[in-house]
NUVO-612851 format. One record per atom (N, C-alpha, C): x negated, y, z negated. Coordinates in steps of 0.1 Angstrom, whole numbers, plus 5000, padded with zeros to 4 digits. Atoms other than C-alpha are relative to their C-alpha. Example, Ala and Ser with C-alpha at 12.3 -4.5 7.8 and 13.67 -1.06 7.14 Angstrom:
residues 2
499149885000 487749554922 499150125000 500949895000 486349894929 500850114992 
//
This chain:
residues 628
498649975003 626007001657 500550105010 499949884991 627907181680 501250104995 499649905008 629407501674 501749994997 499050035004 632807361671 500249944985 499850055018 632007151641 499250084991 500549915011 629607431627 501150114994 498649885003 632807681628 501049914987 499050045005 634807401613 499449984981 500450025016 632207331585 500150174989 499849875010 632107751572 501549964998 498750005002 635607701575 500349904987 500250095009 635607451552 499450014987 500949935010 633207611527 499850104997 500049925002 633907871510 498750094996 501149855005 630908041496 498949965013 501049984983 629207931538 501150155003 499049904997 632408201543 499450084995 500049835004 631708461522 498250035006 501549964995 627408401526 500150095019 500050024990 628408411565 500650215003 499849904995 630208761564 499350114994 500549905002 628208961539 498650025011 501250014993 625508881567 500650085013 499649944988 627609021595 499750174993 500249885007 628309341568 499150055003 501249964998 624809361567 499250055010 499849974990 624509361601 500150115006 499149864996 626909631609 499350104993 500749865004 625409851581 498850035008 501149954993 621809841596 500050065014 499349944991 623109911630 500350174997 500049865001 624810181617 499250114993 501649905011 621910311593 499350025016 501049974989 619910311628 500850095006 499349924990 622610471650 499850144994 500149885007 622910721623 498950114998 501549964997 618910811625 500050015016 500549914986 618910851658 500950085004 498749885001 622211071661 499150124990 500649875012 620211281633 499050035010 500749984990 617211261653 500550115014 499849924990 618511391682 501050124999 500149845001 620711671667 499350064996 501049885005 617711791651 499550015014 500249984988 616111751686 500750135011 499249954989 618911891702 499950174994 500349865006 618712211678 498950044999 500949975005 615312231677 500150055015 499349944985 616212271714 499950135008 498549844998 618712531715 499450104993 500949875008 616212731687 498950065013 501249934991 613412711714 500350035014 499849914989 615412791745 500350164995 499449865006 617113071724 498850125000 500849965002 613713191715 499150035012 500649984986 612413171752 501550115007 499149904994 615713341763 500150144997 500649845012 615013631738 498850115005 501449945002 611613681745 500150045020 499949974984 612513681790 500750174997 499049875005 615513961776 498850114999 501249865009 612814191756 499250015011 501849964988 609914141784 500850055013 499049924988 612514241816 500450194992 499849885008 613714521794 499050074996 501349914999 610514651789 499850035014 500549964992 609314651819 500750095008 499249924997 612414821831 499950154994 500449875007 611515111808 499050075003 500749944993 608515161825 499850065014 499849974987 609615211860 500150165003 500149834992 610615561857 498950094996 501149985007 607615631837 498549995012 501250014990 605515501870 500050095008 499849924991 607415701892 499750175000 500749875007 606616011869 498949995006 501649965002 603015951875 499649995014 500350024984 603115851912 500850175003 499749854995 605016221918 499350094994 500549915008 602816401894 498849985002 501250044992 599916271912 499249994989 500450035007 598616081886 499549834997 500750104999 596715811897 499449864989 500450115009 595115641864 501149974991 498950045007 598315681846 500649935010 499550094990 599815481875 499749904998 501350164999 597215221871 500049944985 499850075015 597815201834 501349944999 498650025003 601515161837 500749905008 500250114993 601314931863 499649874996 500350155008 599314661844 501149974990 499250045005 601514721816 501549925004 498550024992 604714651836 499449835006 500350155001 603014321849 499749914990 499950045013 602014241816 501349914990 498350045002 605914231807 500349895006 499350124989 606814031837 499449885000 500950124998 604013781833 500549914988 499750065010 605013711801 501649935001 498350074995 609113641811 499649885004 500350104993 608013421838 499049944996 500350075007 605913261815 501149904990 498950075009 608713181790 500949945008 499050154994 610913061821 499449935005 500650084985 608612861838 499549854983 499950025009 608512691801 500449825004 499250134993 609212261806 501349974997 498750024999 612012261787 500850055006 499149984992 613712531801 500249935014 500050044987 612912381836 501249864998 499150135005 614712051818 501350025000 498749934998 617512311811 501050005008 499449994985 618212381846 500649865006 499650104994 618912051854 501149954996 498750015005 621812031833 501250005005 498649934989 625612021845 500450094995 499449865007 627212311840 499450124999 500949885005 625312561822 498049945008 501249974996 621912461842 500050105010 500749904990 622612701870 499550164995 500549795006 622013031848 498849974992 502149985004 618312891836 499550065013 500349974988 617812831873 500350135000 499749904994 619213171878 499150104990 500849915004 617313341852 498849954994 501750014992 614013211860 499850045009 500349924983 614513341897 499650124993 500349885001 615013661881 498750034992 500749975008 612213651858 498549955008 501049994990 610113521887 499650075012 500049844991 611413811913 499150084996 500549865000 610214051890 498150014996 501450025000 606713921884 499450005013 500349974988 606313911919 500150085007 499949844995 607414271927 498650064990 500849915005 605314361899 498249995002 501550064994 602114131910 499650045015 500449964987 602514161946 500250085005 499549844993 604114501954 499450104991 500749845008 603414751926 498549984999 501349975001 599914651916 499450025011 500849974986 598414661955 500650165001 499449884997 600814961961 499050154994 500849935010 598815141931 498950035001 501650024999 595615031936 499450135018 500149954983 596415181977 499850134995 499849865001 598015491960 498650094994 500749905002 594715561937 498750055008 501049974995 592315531965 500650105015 499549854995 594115791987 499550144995 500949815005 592616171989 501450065005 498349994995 596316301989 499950165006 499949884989 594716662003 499949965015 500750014985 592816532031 501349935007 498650074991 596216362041 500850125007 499749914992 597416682046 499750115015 500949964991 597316882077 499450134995 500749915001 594617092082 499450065011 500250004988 592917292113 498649935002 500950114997 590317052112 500549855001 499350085006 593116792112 500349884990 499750105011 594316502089 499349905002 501150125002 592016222078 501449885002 499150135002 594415912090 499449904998 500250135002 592015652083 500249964983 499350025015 593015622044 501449925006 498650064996 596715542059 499849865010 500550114992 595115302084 499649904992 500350145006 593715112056 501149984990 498750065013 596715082031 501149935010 499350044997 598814992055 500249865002 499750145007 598414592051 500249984992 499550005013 598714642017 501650054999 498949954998 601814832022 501049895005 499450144991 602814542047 500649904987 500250165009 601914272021 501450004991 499849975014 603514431991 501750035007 498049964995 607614542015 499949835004 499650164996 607114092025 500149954986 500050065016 606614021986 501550024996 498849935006 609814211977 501049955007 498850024990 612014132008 499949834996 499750185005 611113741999 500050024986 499749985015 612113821961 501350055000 498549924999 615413981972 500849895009 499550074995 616113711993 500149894993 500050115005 615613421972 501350084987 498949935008 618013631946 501550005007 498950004996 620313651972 500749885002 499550084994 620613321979 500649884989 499450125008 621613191944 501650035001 498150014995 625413131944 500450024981 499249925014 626813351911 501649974994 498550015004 630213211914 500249974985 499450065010 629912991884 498950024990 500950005015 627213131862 501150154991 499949915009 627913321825 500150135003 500049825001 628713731825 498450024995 501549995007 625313731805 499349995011 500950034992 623413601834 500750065015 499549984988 625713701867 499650184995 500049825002 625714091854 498350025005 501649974999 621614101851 499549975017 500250034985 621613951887 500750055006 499549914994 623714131901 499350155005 500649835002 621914461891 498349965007 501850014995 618114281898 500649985013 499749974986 619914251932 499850105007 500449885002 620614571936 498650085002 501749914998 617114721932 499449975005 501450104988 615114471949 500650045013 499549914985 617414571980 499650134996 500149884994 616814911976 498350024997 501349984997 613114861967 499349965012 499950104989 613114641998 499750125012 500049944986 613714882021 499450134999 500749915001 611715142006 498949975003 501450114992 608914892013 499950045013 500250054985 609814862046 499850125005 500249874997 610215242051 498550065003 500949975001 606715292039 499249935008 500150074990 605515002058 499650025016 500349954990 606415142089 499750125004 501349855000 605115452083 498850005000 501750025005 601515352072 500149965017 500650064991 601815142104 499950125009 500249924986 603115402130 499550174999 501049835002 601515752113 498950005009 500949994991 598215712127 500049985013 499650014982 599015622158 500550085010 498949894993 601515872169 499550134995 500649875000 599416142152 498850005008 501449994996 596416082175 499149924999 501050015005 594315872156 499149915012 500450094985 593515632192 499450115011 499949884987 594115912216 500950095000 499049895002 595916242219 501649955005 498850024995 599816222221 500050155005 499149834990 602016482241 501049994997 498450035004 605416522226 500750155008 498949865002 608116752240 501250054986 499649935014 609316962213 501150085006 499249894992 612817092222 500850084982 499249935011 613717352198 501650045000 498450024994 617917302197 500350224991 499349875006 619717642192 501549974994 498350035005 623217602168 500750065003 499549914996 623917912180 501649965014 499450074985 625517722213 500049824999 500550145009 626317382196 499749885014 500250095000 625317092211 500349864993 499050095012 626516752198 498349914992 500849975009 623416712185 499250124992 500549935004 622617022174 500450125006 500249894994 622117292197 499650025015 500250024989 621317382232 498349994996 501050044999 617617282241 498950125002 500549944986 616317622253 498950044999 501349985004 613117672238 499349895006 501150104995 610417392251 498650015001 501449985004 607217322241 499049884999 500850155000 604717042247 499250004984 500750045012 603116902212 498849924998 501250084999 600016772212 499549914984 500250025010 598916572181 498249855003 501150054995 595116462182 499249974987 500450015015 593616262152 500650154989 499049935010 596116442132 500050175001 500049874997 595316782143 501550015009 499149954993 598416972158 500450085007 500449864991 598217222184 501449995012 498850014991 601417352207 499550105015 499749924983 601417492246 501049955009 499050024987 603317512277 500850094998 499149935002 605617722264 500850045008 499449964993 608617722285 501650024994 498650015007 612317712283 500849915012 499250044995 615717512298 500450095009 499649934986 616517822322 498649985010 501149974987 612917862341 500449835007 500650144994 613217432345 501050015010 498849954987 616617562367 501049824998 499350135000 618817312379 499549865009 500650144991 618216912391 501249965008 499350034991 619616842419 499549895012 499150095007 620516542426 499850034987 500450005013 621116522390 499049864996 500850135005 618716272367 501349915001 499250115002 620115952365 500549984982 499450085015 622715852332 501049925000 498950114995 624415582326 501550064996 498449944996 628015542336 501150044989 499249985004 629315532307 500450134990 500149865001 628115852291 500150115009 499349934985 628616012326 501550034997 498549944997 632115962324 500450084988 499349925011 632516082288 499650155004 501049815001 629916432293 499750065013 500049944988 630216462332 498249964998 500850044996 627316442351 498350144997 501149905001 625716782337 498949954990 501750075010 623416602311 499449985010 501350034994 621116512338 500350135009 500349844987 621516852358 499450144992 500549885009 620917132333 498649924985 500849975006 618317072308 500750034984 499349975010 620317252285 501049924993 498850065001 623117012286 499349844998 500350085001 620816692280 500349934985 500050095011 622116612246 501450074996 498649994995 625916672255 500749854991 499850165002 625716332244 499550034982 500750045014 625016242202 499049925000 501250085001 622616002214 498550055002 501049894997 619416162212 499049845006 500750044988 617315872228 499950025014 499349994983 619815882260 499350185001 500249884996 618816292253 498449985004 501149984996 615116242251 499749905009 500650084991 614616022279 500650065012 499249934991 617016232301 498950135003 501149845002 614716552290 498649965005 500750034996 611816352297 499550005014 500250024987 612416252333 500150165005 500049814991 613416672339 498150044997 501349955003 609916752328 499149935009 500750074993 608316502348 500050085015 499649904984 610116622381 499750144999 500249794996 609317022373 498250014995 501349985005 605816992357 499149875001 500650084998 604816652368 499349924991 500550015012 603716552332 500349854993 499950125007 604216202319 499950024982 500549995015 604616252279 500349884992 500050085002 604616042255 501249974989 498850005007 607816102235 500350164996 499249855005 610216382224 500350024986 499349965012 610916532191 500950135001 499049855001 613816802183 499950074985 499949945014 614217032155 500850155000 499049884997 616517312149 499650094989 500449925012 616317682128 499749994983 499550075012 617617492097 498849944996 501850055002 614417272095 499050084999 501349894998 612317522108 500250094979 499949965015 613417682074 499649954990 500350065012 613017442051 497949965002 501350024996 609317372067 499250154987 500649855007 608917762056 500049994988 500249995014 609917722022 498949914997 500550105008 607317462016 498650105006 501549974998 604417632034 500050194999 500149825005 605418062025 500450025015 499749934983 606018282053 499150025009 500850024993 604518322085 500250155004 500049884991 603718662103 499749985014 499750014980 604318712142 498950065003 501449894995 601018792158 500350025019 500149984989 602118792195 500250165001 499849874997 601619162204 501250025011 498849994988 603619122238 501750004988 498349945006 606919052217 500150094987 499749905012 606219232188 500250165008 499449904994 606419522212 501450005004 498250034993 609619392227 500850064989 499150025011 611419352195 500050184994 500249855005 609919762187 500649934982 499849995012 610219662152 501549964994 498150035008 614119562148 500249885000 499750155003 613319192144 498750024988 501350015010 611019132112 499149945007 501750074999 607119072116 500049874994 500250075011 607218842087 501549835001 499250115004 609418512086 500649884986 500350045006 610518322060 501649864997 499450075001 612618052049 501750014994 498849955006 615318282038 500750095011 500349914989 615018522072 500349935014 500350024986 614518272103 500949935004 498650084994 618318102106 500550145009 499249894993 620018462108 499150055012 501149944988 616718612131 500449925010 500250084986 616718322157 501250005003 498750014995 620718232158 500850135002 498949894999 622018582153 499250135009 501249884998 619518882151 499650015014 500849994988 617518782182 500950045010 500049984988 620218852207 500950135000 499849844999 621319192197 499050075004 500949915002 618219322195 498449945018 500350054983 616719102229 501149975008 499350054985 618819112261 499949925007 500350084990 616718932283 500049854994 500250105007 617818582277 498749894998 501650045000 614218452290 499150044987 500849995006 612818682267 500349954985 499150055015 615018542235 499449835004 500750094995 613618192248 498549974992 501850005004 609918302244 500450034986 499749975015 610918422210 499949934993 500050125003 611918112200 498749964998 501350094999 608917922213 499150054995 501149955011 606718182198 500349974982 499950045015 608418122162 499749874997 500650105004 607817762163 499149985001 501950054998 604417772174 499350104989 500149955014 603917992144 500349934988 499250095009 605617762120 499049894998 501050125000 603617472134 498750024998 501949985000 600217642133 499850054983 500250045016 601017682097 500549914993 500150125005 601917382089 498849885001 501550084995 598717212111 499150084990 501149955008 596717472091 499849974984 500650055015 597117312056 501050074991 498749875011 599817572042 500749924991 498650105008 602217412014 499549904994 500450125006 602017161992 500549885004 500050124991 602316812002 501549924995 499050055008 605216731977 501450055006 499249914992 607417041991 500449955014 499650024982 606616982028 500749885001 499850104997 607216642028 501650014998 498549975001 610816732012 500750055010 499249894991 611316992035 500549925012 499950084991 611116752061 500349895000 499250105006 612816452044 501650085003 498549954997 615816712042 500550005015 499649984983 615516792080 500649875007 499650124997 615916442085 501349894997 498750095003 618616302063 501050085009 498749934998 620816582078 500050005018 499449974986 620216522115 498950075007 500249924992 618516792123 498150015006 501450084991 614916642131 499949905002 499750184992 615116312157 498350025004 501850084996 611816132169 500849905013 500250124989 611615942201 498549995006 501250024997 608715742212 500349905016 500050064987 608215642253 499449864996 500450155007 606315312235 501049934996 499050095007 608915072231 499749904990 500650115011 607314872208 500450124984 500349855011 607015242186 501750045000 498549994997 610515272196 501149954991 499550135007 612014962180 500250024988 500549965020 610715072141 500950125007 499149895000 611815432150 501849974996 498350015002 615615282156 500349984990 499550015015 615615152125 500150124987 499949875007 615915522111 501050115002 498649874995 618515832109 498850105011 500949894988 615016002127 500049975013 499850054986 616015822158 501250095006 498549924993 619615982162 500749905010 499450094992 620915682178 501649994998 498750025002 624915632179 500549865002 500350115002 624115272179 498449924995 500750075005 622014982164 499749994986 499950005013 620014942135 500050064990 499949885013 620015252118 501850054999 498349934995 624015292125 500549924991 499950125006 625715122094 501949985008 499050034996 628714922106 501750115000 499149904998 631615172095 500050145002 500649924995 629615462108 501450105009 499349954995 632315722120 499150185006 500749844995 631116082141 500850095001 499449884996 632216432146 499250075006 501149934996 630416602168 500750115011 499849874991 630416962192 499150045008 500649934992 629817082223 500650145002 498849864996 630617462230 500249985015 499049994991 632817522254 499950175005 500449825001 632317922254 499150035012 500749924996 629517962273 498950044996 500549845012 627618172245 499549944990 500750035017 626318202213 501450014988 499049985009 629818172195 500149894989 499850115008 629217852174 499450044982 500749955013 626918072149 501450074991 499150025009 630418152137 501249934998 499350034999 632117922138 499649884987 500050115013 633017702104 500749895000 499550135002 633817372099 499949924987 499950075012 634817102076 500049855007 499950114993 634816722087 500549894985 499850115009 636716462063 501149865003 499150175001 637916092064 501449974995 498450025005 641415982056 499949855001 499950104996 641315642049 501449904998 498250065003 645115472050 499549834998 499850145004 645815112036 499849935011 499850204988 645014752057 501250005002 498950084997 647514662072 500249854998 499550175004 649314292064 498549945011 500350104992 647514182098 498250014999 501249985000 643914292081 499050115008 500449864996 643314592103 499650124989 499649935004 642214882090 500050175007 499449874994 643015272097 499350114994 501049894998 640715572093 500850095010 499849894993 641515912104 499050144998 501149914999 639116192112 500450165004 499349905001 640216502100 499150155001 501049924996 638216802118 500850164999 498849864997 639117182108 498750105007 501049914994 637017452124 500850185001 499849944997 637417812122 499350105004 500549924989 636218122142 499950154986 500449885012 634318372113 500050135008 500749894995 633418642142 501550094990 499849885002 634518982133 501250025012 498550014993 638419092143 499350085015 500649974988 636819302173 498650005003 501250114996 634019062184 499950025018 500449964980 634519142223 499750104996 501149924998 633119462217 498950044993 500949995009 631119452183 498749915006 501350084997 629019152195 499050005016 500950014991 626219162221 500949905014 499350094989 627819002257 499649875004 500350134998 625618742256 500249864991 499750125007 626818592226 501449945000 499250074995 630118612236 500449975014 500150064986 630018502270 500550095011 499149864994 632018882282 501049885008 499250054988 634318592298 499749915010 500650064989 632318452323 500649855001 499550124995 633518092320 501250004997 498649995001 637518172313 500150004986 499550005020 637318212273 499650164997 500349815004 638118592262 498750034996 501049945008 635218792247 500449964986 499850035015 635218712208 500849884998 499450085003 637018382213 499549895002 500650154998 635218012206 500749915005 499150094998 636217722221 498549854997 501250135004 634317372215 501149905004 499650154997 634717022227 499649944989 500150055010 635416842196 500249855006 499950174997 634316452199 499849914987 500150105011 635116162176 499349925000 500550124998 633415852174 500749894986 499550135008 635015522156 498949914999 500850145004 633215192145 500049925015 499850184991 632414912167 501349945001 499750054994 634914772184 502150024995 498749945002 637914982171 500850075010 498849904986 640715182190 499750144995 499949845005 641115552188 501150025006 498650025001 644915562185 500550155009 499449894996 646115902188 499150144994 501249835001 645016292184 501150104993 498649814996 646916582169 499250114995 500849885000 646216942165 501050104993 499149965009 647617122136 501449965000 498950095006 650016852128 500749965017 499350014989 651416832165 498849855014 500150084991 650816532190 499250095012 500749984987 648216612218 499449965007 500750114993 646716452244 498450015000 501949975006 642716382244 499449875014 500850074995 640216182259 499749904997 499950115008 640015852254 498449925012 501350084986 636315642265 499449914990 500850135010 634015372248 498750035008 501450035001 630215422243 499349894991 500350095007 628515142231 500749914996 498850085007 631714972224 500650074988 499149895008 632415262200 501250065008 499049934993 635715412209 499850194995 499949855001 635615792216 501150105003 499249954999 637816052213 499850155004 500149854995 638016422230 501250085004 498749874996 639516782229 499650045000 500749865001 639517092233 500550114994 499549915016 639417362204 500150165004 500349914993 640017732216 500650104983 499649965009 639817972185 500150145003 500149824999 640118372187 499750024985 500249955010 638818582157 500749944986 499050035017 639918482119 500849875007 498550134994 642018162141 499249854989 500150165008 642017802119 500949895011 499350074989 642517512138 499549834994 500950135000 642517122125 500649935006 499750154992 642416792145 499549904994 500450124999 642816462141 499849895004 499950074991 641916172155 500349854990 499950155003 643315822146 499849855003 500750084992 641315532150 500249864988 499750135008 642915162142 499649915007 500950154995 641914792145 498950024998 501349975008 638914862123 499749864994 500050095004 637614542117 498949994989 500449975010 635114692091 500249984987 499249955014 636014692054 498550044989 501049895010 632614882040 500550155000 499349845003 633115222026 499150075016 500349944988 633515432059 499150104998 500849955008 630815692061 500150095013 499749934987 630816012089 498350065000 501249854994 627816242107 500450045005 499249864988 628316522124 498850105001 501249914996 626516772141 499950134994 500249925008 624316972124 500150195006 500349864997 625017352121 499850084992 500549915012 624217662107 500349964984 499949995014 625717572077 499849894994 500750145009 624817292051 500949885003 498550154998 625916922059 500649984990 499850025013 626616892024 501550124997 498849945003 629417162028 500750035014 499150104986 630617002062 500749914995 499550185007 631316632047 500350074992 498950025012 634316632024 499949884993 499750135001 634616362006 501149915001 498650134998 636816062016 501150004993 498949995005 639916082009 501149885001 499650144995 641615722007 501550014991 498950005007 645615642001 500449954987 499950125016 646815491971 501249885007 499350104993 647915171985 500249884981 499450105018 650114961955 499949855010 499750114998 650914631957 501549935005 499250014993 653714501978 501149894989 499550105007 656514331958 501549865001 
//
């Protein structure tokens, strides 16, 4: 029969009709009875789901959040030199993290991730929950394990000097543990947050955040483990020239150079001679060689005086300038320079007590009108002020010097201070400037740049919107010990064409005493000798801009003036000249556009007598509205 005449026979027969559709009915229901079971099925599935990610998302939340609560709890114990609490709080904290990255490493979640939409914030919080297992696996527990097998005296110096093979062996661990973190900060970095949840973008954001700054605390330590031993001795003796800067007579990094003193450092032992100064080394003539472009900004005396070798902010260009003078007068090949000024010297003191003066020769000089005794509260005013009232000969104010730091340093080599203190003391010295490191190793070199201990005015310790203020005196003299300053930013709105505009707002005034030509000693104020009254400062104030900006204009208490205009590095520089008499105030500014920057701008300046921290103002930026 074919389906023509089978159609025609139901048609034809009613109860083949009705049999024929309760059969379709039947049909359709079971169908739907099935659809309906597996629609059930799978929202139970699908909720049974959503219960067991929810319950894996819960339990990552609670285990991050713990271990977060132990962090400052570690750091307690690592400052409080507390080695097995360290080692307990450490597992616990892995513990936590093991467990997260347990729950995201989970199959469904992984199933999760593959989702449209909402899969990139499993993916994104499994990274994080696998970041932090791997800071806590590969960085903190080695880190811990390095910190409890350290003898944290013997690290100190002593006149038997410092044990650096402890540091010699942590430092692969150290290594290991700043590559674990820096590849855990990077893989973080490289998820794309545009389109994940508040819930999950916030948490990443912030584990960002810390992994960069644990990152580079890594790396810090890193290359310290690597280049401590080395540069203290532990191969073969180094030779550092040690130029003690005076603020007294600013320099644009600091101070004039006039103390000099070779540093020896031999398997961690620290021992100083030579003791000379920047007058006996006289003048170089020809001068050293510098390049042209710092020549033309600072003239050609950086390589002729000694004194004048860090005319420049660049303290490499200074210690390699100072270098080659030492070579030519004393024939000496060394092996890098370090600086350090009364300010440090101070803070050293506070951590290791005071020191007593045992040279008989100057303690006669002085007949008693300079203290015996030194201390961290005593040896800014003694060296910048005190010493040249009470010594005339400027040679012998020189040796003075070089005797106070070789006092300083022979109690520091000898073990004085606690290791917690010193290390601050000389953490401070360093954030503010006022102790630089250069190494003739260019390999040693390279790590160094990457630090504020370098003093470079480029590369990679310089952050991009990096702006300077810096001084040379102009005087002659010791007039800069009163002379006060302020240094603050002005930062004006972008312009339409994406530029932006920074101004560098320098006030400086002149503290001496109203009759300073005859109250103060002639050597501090110069009695005249180079054309600046008695009692009256003068300073070459220099700007420095960002990479590859202009330095517009200059004024000088509100008035248009002309200045110096040059490029170091492809920084644009700016120069004047500041001439103050007694009680005189005097501010300049320099304006510097086509800033192709837009990080928060940030200044240095050279360090003087008084605290950087009440130099630097804080930024002061326009209120720029919206254009309508």
């Amino acid at each position: 029969m074919t389906d023509t005449q089978q159609s025609e026979t139901i048609e034809d027969d009613p109860g083949l009709r009705r049999a024929t559709r309760s059969g379709t009915r039947g049909k359709v229901r079971r169908r739907l009875l099935a659809t309906g079971i597996c629609l059930g099925t799978l929202l139970v599935v699908a909720g049974a789901a959503v219960l067991w990610l929810g319950a894996k998302a819960s339990t990552i939340k609670t285990e991050l959040e713990s271990s977060t609560q132990l962090v400052p709890k570690l750091k307690e114990s690592i400052l409080q030199n507390q080695p097995a609490d360290a080692t307990a709080v450490a597992d616990e904290l892995r513990r936590h993290t093991a467990a997260a990255r347990d729950a995201a490493s989970d199959p469904l979640w992984s199933l999760a991730s593959a989702t449209p939409w909402l899969g990139a914030n499993f993916t994104a919080t499994a990274e994080i929950a696998r970041s932090a297992d791997d800071v806590a696996t590969l960085g903190v527990t080695p880190l811990v394990k390095v910190y409890d097998s350290l003898k944290w005296d013997k690290l100190m110096p002593s006149a038997g000097g410092t044990d650096l093979e402890p540091i010699r062996k942590a430092a692969p661990a150290v290594s290991s543990a700043a590559h674990a973190v820096r590849a855990s900060a990077q893989r973080l970095n490289g998820i794309d947050a545009s389109g994940l949840l508040p819930q999950i973008a916030g948490p990443l954001t912030q584990a960002r955040q810390q992994l960069s700054s644990v990152a580079e605390e890594l790396d810090t330590a890193s290359d310290a483990a690597s280049l401590t031993p080395v540069m203290l001795g532990s191969d073969k003796p180094r030779h550092y020239l040690l130029l003690v800067q005076n603020n007294a007579e600013a320099r644009a990094t600091g101070g004039i150079p006039g103390a000099l003193v070779v540093l020896t450092a031999d398997k961690g032992k620290i021992s100083l001679s030579a003791e000379t100064s920047a007058t006996e080394l006289g003048r170089f003539s020809p001068p050293v060689s510098v390049d042209d472009e710092q020549q033309r900004i600072y003239t050609d005396r950086m390589g002729t005086f000694m004194q004048d070798v860090n005319f420049t902010p660049d303290f490499p260009t200074a210690a390699t300038t100072a270098l080659k003078m030492w070579v030519q007068k004393k024939g000496e090949q060394l092996d890098g320079a370090i600086s350090i000024d009364p300010v440090a010297l101070g803070y050293i003191l506070d951590a290791t007590g005071p020191v007593s003066l045992q040279d008989p020769q100057m303690l006669a000089l002085t007949e008693g009108k300079l203290p015996n005794q030194l201390s961290g509260k005593n040896v800014v005013k003694t060296l910048l002020s005190d010493v040249y009232a009470q010594i005339k000969d400027p040679t012998a104010q020189d040796a003075y010097f070089a005797m106070v730091a070789k006092e300083i340093f022979g109690a520091l080599s000898s073990g004085k201070g606690e290791a917690k203190s010193l290390l601050a003391g000389v953490g401070k010295g360093v954030d503010e400037h006022r102790v630089l490191l250069w190494s003739a190793n260019t390999t040693e070199q390279s790590v160094i740049a990457k630090y504020t201990l370098s003093g470079s005015i480029s590369g990679p310790s310089v952050p991009a919107a990096q702006f300077g203020a810096y001084f040379n005196d102009g005087t002659g003299a010791k007039m800069d010990y009163y002379v006060k300053r302020t240094v603050q930013l002005i930062q004006q709105c972008t312009a339409a064409d994406g530029y932006g505009t920074v101004k560098v707002r320098i006030t400086s005034t002149n503290t001496a005493p109203a009759d300073a030509a005859t109250s103060l000693p002639a050597y501090v104020t110069g009695a005249g000798a180079f054309g600046v009254p008695p009692g009256t400062a003068q300073s070459n104030v220099i700007a420095y801009g960002p990479a590859q900006a202009n330095v517009e204009t200059a004024t000088q208490d509100g008035k248009n003036v002309p200045f110096g205009a040059q490029i170091h590095d492809d920084r644009p520089v700016g120069t004047l000249s500041v001439r103050l008499a007694p009680g005189q105030s005097s501010t300049v500014e320099f304006t510097f556009g086509k800033i192709v920057q837009h990080s928060q701008p940030e200044v240095v300046v050279t360090p003087t007598v008084q605290s950087v921290d009440k130099v630097i103002l804080p930024t002061q930026s326009a209120s720029c509205g919206t254009a309508r």
